[in-house]
C-alpha positions in Angstrom: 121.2 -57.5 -61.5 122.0 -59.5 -58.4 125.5 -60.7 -58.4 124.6 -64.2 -57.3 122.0 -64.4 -59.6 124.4 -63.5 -62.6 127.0 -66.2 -61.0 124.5 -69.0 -61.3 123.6 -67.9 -64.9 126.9 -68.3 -66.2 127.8 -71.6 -64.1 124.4 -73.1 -66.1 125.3 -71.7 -69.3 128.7 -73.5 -68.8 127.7 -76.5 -67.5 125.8 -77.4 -70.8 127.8 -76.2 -73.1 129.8 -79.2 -71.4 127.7 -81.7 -71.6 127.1 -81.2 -75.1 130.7 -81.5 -75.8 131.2 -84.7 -73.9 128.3 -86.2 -75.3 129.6 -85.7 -78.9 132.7 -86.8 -78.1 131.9 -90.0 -76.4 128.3 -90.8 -78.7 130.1 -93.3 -81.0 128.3 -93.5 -84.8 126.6 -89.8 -84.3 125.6 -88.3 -87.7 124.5 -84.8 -88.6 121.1 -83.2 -88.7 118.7 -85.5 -90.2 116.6 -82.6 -91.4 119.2 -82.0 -94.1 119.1 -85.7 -96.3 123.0 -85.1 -97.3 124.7 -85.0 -94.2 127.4 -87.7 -93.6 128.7 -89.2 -90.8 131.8 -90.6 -89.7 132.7 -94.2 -90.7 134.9 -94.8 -88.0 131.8 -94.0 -85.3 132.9 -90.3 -84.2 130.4 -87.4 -85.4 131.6 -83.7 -86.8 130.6 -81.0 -84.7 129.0 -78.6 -87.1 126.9 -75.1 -86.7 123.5 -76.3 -86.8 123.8 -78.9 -83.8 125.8 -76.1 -81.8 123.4 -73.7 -82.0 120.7 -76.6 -80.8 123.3 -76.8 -78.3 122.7 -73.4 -77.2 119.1 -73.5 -77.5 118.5 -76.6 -75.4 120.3 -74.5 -72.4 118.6 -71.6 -72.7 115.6 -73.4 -73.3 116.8 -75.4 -70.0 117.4 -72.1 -68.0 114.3 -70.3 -68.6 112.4 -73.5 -67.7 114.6 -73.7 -64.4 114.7 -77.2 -65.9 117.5 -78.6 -63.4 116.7 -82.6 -64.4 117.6 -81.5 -68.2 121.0 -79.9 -67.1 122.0 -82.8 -64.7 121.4 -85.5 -67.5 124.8 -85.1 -69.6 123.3 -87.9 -72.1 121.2 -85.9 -73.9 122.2 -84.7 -77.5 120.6 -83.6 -80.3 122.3 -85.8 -82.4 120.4 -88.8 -80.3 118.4 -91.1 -82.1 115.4 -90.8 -79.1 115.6 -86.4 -80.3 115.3 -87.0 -83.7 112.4 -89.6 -83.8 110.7 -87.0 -81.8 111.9 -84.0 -84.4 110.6 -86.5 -87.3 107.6 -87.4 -85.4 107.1 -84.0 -85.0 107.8 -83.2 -89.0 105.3 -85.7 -89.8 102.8 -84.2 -87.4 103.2 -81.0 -89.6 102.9 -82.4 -92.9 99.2 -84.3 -91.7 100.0 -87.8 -92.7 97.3 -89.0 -90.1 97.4 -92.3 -92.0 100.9 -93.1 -92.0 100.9 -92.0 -88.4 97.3 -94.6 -87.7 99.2 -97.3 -89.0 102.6 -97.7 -87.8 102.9 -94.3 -84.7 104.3 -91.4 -84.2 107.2 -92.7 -82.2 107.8 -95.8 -84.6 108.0 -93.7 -87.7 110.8 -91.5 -85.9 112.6 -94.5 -84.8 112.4 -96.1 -88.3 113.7 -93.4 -90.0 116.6 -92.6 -87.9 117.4 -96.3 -88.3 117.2 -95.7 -92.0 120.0 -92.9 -91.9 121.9 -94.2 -89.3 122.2 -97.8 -92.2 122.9 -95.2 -94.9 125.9 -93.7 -92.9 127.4 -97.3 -91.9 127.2 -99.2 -95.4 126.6 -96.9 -98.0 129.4 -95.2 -99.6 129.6 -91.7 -100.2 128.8 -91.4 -103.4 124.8 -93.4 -102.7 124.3 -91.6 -99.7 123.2 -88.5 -100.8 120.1 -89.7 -102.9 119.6 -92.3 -100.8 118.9 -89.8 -97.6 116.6 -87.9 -100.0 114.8 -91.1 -100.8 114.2 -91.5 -97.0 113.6 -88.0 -96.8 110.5 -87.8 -99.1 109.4 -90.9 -98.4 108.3 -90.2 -94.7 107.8 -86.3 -95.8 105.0 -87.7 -98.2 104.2 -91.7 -97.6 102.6 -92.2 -101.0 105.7 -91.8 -102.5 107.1 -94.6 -100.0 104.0 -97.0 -100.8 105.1 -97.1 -104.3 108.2 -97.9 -103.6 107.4 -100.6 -101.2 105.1 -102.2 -103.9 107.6 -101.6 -107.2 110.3 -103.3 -104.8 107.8 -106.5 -104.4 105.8 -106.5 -107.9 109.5 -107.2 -109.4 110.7 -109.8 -106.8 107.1 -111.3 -107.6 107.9 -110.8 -111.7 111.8 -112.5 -110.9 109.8 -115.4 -109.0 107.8 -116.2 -111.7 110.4 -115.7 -114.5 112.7 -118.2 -112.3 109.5 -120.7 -111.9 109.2 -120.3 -115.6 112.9 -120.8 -116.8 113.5 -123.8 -114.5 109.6 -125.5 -115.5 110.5 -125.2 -118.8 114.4 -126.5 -118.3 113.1 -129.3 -116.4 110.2 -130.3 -119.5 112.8 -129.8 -122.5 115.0 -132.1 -119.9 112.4 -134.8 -119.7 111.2 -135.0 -123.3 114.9 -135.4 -124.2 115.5 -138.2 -121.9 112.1 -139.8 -123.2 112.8 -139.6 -126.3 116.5 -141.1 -125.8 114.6 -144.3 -124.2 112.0 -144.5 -126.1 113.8 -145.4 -129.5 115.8 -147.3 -127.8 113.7 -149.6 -125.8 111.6 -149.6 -129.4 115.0 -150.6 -131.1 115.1 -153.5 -128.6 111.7 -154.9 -128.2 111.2 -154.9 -131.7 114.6 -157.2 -132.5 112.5 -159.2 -129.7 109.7 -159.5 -131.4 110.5 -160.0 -134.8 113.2 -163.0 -133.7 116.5 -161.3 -134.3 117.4 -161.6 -130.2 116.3 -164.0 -127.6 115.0 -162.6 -124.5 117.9 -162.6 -122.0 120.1 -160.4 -124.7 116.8 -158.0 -125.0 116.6 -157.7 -121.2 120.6 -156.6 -120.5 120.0 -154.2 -123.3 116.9 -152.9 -121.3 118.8 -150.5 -119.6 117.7 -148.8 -116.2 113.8 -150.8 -116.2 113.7 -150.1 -112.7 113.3 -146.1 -112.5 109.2 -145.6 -112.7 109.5 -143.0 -116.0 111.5 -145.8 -117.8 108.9 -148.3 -116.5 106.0 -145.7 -117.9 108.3 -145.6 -121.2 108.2 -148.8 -121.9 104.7 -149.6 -121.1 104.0 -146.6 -124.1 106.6 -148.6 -126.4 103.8 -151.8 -125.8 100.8 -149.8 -126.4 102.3 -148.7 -129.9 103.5 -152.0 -130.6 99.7 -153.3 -129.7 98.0 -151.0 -132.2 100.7 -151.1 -135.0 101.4 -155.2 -135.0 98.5 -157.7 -135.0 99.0 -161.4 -135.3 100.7 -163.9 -132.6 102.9 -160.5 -131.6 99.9 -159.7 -130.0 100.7 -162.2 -127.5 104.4 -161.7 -127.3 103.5 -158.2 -126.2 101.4 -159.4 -123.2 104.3 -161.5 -122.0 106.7 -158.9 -122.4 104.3 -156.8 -120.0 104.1 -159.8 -117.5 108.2 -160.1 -117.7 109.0 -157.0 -116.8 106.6 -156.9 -114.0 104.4 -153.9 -115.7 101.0 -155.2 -114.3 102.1 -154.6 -110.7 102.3 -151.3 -111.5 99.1 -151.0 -113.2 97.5 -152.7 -110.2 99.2 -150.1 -108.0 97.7 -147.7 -110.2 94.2 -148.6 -110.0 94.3 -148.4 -106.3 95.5 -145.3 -106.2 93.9 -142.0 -104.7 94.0 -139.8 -108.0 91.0 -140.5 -110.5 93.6 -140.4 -113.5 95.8 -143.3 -112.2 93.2 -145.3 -111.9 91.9 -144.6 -115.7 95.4 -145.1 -116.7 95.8 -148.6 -115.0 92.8 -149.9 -115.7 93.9 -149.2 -120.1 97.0 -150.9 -119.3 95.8 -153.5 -117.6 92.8 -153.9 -120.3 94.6 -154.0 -123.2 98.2 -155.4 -122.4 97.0 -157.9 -119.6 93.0 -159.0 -119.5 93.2 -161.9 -117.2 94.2 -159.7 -114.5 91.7 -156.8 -115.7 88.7 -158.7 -115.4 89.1 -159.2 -112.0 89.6 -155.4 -111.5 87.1 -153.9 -113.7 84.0 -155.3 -112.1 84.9 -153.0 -108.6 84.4 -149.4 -110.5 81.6 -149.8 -112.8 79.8 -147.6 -110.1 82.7 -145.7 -109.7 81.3 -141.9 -107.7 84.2 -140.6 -110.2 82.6 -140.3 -114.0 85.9 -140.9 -115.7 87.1 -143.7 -113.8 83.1 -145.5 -114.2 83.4 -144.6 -118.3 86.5 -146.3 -118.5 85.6 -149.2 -116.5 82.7 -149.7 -117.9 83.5 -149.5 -121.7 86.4 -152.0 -120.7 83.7 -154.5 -119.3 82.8 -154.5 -123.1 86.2 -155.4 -124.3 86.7 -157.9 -121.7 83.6 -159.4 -122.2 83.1 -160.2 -125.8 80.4 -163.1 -125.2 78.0 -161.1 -122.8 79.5 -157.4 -122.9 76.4 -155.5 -121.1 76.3 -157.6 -118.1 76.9 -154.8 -116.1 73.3 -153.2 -116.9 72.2 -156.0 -114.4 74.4 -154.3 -111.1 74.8 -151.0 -112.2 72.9 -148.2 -109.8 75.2 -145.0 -111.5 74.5 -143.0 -114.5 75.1 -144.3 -117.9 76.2 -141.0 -119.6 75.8 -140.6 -123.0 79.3 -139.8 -123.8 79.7 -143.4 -122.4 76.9 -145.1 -124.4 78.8 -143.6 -127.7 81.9 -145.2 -126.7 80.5 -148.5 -126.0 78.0 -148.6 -129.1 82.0 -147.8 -131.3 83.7 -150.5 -129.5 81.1 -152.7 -129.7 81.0 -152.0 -133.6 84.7 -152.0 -133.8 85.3 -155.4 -132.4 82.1 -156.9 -134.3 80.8 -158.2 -131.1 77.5 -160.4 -131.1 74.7 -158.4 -130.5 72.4 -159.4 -127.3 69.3 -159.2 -126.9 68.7 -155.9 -125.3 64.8 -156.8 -124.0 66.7 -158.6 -121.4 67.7 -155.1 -119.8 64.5 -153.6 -120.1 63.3 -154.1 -116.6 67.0 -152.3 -115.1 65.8 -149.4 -112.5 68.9 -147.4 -114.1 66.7 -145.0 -116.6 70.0 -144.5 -118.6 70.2 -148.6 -119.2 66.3 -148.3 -120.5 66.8 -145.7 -123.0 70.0 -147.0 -124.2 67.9 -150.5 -124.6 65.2 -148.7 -126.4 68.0 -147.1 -128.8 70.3 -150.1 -129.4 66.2 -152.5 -130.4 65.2 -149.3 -133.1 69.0 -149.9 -134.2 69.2 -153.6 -134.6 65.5 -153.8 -135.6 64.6 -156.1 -132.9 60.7 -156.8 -133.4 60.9 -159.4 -131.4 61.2 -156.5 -128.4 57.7 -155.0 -128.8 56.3 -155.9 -125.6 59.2 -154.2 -123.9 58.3 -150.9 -126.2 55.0 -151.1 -125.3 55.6 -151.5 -121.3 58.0 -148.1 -121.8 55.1 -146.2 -123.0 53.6 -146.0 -119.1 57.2 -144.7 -118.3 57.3 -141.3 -116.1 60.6 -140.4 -117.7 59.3 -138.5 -121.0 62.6 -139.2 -122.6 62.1 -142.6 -122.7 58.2 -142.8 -123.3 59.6 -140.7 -126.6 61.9 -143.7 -127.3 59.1 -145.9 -127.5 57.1 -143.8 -129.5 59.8 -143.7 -131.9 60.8 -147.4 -132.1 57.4 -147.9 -132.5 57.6 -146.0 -135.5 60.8 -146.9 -136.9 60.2 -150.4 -136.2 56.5 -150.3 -138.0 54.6 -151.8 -134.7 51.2 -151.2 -136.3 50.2 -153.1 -132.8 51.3 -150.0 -131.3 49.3 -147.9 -133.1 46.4 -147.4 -130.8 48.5 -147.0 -127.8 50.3 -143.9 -129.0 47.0 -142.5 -130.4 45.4 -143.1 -126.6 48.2 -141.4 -125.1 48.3 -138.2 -127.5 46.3 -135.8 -125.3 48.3 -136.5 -122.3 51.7 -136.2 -123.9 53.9 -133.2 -123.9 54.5 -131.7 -126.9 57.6 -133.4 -128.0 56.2 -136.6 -127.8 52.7 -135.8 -129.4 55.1 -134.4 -132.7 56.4 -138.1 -132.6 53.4 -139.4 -132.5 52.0 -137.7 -135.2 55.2 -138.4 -137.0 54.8 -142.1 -136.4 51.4 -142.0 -138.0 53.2 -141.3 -141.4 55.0 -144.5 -141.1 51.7 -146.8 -139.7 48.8 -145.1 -140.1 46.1 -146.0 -142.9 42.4 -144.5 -143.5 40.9 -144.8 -139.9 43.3 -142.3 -138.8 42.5 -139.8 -140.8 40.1 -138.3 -138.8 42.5 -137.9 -135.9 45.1 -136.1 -138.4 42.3 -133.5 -139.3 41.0 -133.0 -135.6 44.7 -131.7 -135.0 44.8 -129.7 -138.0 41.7 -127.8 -137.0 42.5 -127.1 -133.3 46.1 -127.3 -132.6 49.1 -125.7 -132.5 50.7 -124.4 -135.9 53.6 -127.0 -135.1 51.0 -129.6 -134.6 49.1 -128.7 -137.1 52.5 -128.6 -139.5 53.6 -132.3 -138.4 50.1 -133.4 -139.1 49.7 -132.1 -142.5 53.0 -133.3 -143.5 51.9 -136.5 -142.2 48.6 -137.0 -144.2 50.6 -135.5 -147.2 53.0 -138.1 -147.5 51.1 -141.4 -145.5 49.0 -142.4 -149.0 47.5 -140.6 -152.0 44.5 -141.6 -150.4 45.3 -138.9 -147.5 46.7 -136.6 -149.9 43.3 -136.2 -151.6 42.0 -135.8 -148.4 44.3 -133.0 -147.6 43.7 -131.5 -151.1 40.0 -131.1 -149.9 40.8 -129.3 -146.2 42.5 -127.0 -148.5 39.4 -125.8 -150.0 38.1 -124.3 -146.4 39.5 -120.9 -146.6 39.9 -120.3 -142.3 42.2 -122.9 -142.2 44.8 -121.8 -144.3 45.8 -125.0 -145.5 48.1 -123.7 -148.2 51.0 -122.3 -146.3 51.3 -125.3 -144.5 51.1 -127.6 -147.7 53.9 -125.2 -149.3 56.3 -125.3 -146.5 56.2 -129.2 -146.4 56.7 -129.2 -150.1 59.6 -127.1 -149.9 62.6 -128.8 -150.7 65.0 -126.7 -148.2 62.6 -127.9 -145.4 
C-alpha cells in the first residue's frame, strides 16, 4: 500500500473518532440509543458514552471514508445521539414495520421528531423508576400505532367521563342548593303574608319581615306564596291578595314577562297577571290571541274567557289562528267551572276560522239551542266534511225534523262518515216515508251501511221493525246476521 495513502487513512479515522468525542461532550441533554426503550440519560444534561453509540461512531467514519464523504468528516456536529439521526433511524423503523397510515397522516420526518421529543420529556421529568415502561409505552406505540390510538382515545373518553361527572355533581349541588333556599323562603314569606291576611300584623310590620323582595327568585317565591293563597282562601282575601301583588310591585314583572322573547315567559306572565291582577291583564291579553306560538295563543285565549265573564268568546270575531282542540276543552272547563252565561253561539257561525264553526256547532247540540237551526242548516253546504258532520249530527241530536230532507238530499254525495250519520239521524227523526230510503241502502250498500240502516229501522218504530221482520224473509239478503249483531248486547 502507498505510504501516503495509508497516512491519510489514519489521519480520517482519527479525525472522527474526534469529533464524535467532542460532540458528546459538549451535546448538553444527550440520551442513549432510542432503539432500546430503557436507556436513561443524564439529569444534569451530560450523556454516558456507551458501546452501542461508539461503535455507530466507528461506523459513520468508515461509512464516511469509503464514501470519500469529506462534507461528513468536516461537520463535527453530527452525532448519533442527535435528535435530527434518530427521527431519521425512527422514520426509518416505521418505514419497516409498514404503517403507511400513520406515516399518511402525520410524516415520516414528524413521527421521528415526535418521538424523540417523547424520550427526550421522559429523560428530563420522569424519575427513574417511570421511565422504563414509560420508553416502552413510546416504543410500541409508534412500532404499532393502533396500540397508540387506543391510548389517545382511553386518555380522552375519561377526561370526557370526569367532565360530565363534574357537570353532574356541581348541577345537582347547585338544584339541592336552590330547593333549600326555596323552601327556607317560602315558609317564611307564607308565615308572614298569612299573619297579613288574617289581621294579626299591619302591613308596614309584614313588609320589614319580607326579607330580601328584591332578588328576582324571592320575587318569583312570593308570587308562588299568592297563587296558593288564591286557590286555598276565597272571600274578601281574594282581594287582599291582589293588593299585596300591586304592593310589592309583582305586576311589573309579569309585564316584563309577557314581553319577553321566550314562549314560556310569556305563558307565565300572562297567569300571573290573569289571576292575581285582571285590570292590567285585559289590556295584555287581547295582543296574543293570534299568537304564531300555540302555547302562548291557548293561554291567552282561555284567559280572554276568565277576563271576560259577560261576553267570553268575543275573540271568535278577530281571531284568523287555529282554535285547537286541546284549547276548546280548556275553555268549554272554565267556562263550566266559573258558571259563565252561556251566549248565543249562532252569532259566531259566519267566523272564516273553521275551528270557531265547529266549536259553534258543538257548544248549540250541547246547550240544545233550537233556536240555531238555520245556522245548522247553512253548515250543511260547508266544504269542510268535519263540520258538514257536525250539522248532521246536531240535526239529529237536536230533533230538526225540518232537516230531515236536507240530509236525505245530500246522502249520495256524502263520504262515508257522514252518510253513517245520516242514516243514524234517521233513527232519531225519521217516520214511515223513510222507510223506503232505509231498504234501498239495505239492498245495495255497503255491509257498514247496510248495518247502520238496519239498526236504524230496528229501533225507529215497531212500525219499521215489522218492516224489517219482512226483508228478513228474502233469503239473498241475509238479513239475520245483521239483525243479530244489532241485537247483541256487547255491540
Amino acid at each position: 500500500m502507498n505510504p501516503i495513502k495509508f497516512t491519510s487513512v489514519k489521519l480520517i479515522i482519527l479525525i472522527g473518532c474526534m469529533s464524535c468525542v467532542i460532540n458528546l461532550l459538549f451535546t448538553p441533554g444527550s440520551y442513549g440509543s432510542t432503539n432500546i426503550p430503557g436507556s436513561i440519560a443524564g439529569e444534569a444534561g451530560q450523556s454516558i458514552q456507551t458501546n452501542d453509540s461508539a461503535k455507530q461512531t466507528r461506523e459513520l467514519a468508515v461509512q464516511a471514508l469509503k464514501t470519500d464523504s469529506v462534507k461528513i468528516i468536516r461537520d463535527k456536529n453530527i452525532s448519533t445521539t442527535a435528535p435530527e439521526y434518530q427521527a431519521k433511524k425512527n422514520s426509518s423503523r416505521l418505514n419497516k414495520r409498514n404503517n403507511y397510515l400513520f406515516l399518511l397522516i402525520i410524516g415520516n420526518k414528524n413521527a421521528g421528531e415526535i418521538k424523540s421529543d417523547l424520550i427526550l420529556y421522559g429523560n428530563k421529568h420522569l424519575p427513574l423508576s417511570f421511565r422504563r415502561p414509560y420508553f416502552r409505552i413510546v416504543e410500541k406505540g409508534f412500532n404499532y400505532p393502533v396500540i397508540l390510538l387506543f391510548i389517545i382515545l382511553i386518555f380522552f373518553f375519561s377526561l370526557n367521563i370526569l367532565f360530565v361527572l363534574l357537570v353532574l355533581y356541581y348541577s345537582n349541588q347547585n338544584k339541592n342548593r336552590k330547593d333549600r333556599y326555596t323552601s327556607i323562603y317560602q315558609k317564611m314569606y307564607e308565615d308572614v303574608l298569612r299573619s297579613y291576611l288574617f289581621g294579626d300584623i299591619d302591613w308596614e310590620k309584614a313588609l320589614t319581615k319580607l326579607k330580601k323582595i328584591k332578588k328576582p327568585l324571592n320575587r318569583k317565591i312570593l308570587t308562588t306564596v299568592l297563587f296558593n293563597f288564591q286557590d286555598n282562601l276565597r272571600g274578601e282575601m281574594d282581594s287582599q291578595i291582589v293588593d299585596i301583588f300591586v304592593k310589592l310591585d309583582l305586576y311589573k314583572d309579569a309585564l316584563k314577562s309577557t314581553r319577553s322573547s321566550h314562549y314560556y315567559n310569556k305563558i307565565n306572565g300572562i297567569r300571573e297577571l290573569t289571576n292575581l291582577y285582571p285590570e292590567a291583564a285585559e289590556k295584555i291579553v287581547s295582543q296574543y290571541i293570534n299568537d304564531p306560538n300555540d302555547l302562548v295563543r291557548a293561554e291567552a285565549q282561555t284567559s280572554y274567557i276568565r277576563l271576560h265573564p259577560d261576553r267570553p268568546f268575543d275573540f271568535f270575531k278577530s281571531l284568523t289562528s287555529p282554535f285547537t282542540r286541546w284549547t276548546q276543552v280548556s275553555a268549554f272547563y272554565l267556562f263550566r267551572l266559573h258558571q259563565l252565561p252561556v251566549p248565543s253561539f249562532a252569532q259566531y257561525m259566519d267566523s272564516g276560522n273553521r275551528n270557531v264553526r265547529n266549536f259553534c256547532l258543538r257548544m248549540i247540540t250541547y246547550y240544545q239551542q233550537l233556536e240555531s237551526a238555520k245556522e245548522i242548516y247553512k253548515m250543511l253546504d260547508n266544504q269542510m266534511e268535519l263540520t258538514r258532520f257536525l250539522s248532521i249530527h246536531a240535526i239529529s241530536e237536536l230533533r230538526l225534523i225540518q232537516g230531515k230532507e236536507l240530509i236525505k238530499k245530500r246522502y249520495p254525495a256524502e263520504t262515508q262518515k257522514n252518510r253513517i250519520e245520516i242514516i243514524i239521524a234517521l233513527k232519531n227523526i225519521g217516520n214511515a216515508e223513510d222507510f223506503d230510503f232505509l231498504e234501498s241502502i239495505i239492498r245495495s250498500d255497503s255491509i257498514s251501511l247496510k248495518t247502520e240502516a238496519c239498526r236504524s229501522m230496528y229501533y225507529m218504530s215497531n212500525e219499521s221493525r215489522e218492516r224489517l221482520i219482512l226483508l228478513k224473509q228474502e233469503t239473498h239478503l241475509k238479513i239475520e246476521q245483521f239483525i243479530d249483531h244489532i241485537t247483541d248486547s256487547r255491540n
